[in-house]
N, C-alpha and C positions, 0 to 999 in steps of 0.2 A: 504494500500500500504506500503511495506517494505520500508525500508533506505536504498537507496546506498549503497553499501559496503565499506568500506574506503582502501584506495589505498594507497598500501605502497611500496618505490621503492628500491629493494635491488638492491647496487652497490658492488660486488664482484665479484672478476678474478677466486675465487675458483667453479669449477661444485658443488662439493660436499657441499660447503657450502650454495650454494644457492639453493639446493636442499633440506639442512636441513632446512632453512628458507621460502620456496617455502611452504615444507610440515606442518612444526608447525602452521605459520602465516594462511594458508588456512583452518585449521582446525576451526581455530578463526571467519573465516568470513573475511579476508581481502582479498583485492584483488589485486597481486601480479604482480608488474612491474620488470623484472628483467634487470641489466647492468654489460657485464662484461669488461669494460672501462668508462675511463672517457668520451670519446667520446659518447660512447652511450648513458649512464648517462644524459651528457648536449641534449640529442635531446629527451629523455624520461621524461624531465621536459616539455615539452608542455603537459603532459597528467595530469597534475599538481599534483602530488601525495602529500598526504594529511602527510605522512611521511616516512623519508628519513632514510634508515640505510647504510651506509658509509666506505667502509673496504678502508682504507689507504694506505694498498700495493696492486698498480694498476700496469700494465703494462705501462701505456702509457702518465697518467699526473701524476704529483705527488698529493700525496691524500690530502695534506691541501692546495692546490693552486685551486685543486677542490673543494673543503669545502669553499674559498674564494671567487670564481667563486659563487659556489650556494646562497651563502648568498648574494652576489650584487645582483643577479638577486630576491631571494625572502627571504626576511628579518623574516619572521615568521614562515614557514616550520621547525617545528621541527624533526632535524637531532640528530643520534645516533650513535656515533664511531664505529669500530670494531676496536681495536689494537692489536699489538702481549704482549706477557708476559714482560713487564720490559722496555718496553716505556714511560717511565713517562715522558721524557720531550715529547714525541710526543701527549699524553693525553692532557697533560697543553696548549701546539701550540695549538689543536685542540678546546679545549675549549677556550683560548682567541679569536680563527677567529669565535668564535660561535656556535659550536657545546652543544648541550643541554644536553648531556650527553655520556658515555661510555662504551663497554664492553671489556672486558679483555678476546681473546680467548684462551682455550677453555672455552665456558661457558654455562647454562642451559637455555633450553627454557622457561621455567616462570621466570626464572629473567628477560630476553628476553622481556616477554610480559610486564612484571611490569614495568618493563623504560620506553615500548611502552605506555601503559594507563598513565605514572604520566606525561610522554613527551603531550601529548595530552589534559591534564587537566588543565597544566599549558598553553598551548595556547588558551584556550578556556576564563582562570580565566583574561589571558592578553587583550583577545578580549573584555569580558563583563566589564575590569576595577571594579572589586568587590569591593563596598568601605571598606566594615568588611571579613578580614582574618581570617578563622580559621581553626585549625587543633588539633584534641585531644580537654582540656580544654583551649588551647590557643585563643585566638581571640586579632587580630589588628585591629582597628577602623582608616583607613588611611586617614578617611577627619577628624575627632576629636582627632586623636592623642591619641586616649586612647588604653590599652594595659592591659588585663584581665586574668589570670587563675583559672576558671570559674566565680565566682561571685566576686572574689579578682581584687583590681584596683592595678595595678604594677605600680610602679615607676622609673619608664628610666633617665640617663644622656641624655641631648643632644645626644651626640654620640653613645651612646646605641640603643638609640631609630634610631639615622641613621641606623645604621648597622641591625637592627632588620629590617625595612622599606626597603632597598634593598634587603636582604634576602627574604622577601615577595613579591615582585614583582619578584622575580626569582623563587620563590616557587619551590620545586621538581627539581632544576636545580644545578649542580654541581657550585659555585662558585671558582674561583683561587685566591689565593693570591693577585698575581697581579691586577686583576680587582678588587675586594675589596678595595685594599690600594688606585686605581686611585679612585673610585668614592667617598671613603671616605675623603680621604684628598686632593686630584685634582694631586698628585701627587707620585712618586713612592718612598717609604718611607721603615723605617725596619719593617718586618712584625712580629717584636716582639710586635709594635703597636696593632695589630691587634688581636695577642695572646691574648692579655691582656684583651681588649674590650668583646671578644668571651669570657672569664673566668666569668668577670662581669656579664654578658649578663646570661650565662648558672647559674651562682649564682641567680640568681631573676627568671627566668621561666621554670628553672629544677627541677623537684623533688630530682633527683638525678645530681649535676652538674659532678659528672665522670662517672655517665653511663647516657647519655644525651638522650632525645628522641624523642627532636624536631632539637637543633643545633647541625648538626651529621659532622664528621670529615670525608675528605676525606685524606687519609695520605701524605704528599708529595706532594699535588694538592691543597684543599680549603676546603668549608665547603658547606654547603648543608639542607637549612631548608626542613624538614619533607611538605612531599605536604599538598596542603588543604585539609577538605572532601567532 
């Protein structure tokens, strides 16, 4: 007996764009709920879709009050932006209310599907609480605290090691500045702090700390550890 197909719900006012996504996405095997409001949106969460793609200029509610709305009602549905070109605070909004990640339209369909799978794997890594992270030579050991590039024991600050530990439990997740700064220091601080820590950090488990290939930058927004495999 086959698998269900997994149920993904696109929220967009564009025909065409959900046409483009109707057609890529079905070709994958998904199974395609489409909204083109936020009303209909909220009444096509009873069919519970397994993930959420989110275009933020809606006609009828505004699209992070939506993103707000969705997340009270279900806290682990991983949701994926659509924004326009040159939104960057609307990206940053979008991911402090929770959004798991973002596209910048116009954009490709396999990049499309690659957010879709890392969006997916990090809910999955969240459900089973995996106590050894790894990605590439990396491995995090988050009940021993130990921290490896491959057979090499790495050595973390405290705070290293914080920042490395939140990074992995968001795995494959866009992190903000902002949220950063709160769970690292409980408070909202200058995020030259945080520069800094990220340089550290990339010094001890980069091969290369300027061309980095686990703690990757998002420009203007946060940072983003490389998903698990």
């Amino acid at each position: 007996m086959s698998a269900a197909p997994i149920k993904v719900l696109v929220i967009d006012d564009e025909p065409p764009i959900r046409k483009l996504l109707r057609m890529g996405l079905s070709t994958q095997g998904y199974e395609i709920l489409e909204a083109s409001s936020g009303r209909i949106a909220l009444e096509k969460l009873t069919e519970e879709p397994a993930l959420i793609i989110l275009d933020l200029g809606l006609p009828d509610i505004q699209g992070h009050e939506l993103l707000r709305t969705i997340r009270a009602r279900n806290e682990s549905v991983p949701i994926v932006v659509l924004s326009s070109r040159g939104d960057e605070a609307g990206k940053v909004q979008a991911l402090d209310l929770g959004a798991d990640d973002y596209l910048t339209k116009p954009f490709g369909m396999d990049e499309l599907l690659a957010r879709l799978r890392a969006a997916l794997r990090h809910q999955l890594q969240v459900q089973g609480e995996r106590p050894v992270f790894r990605t590439g030579d990396l491995s995090v050991d988050l009940v021993r605290r130990i921290v490896k590039l491959g057979e090499r024991e790495i050595k973390l600050s405290p705070k290293e090691y914080d920042l490395l530990r939140v990074l992995v439990q968001h795995a494959g997740k866009v992190l903000t500045h902002r949220f950063l700064l709160k769970e690292l220091w409980d408070e909202l601080t200058d995020a030259q702090y945080l520069r800094v820590y990220v340089r550290q950090l990339r010094q001890k488990i980069e091969a290369d700390p300027e061309r980095p290939q686990y703690v990757l930058t998002e420009t203007g927004i946060g940072y983003r550890l490389k998903a698990g495999d």
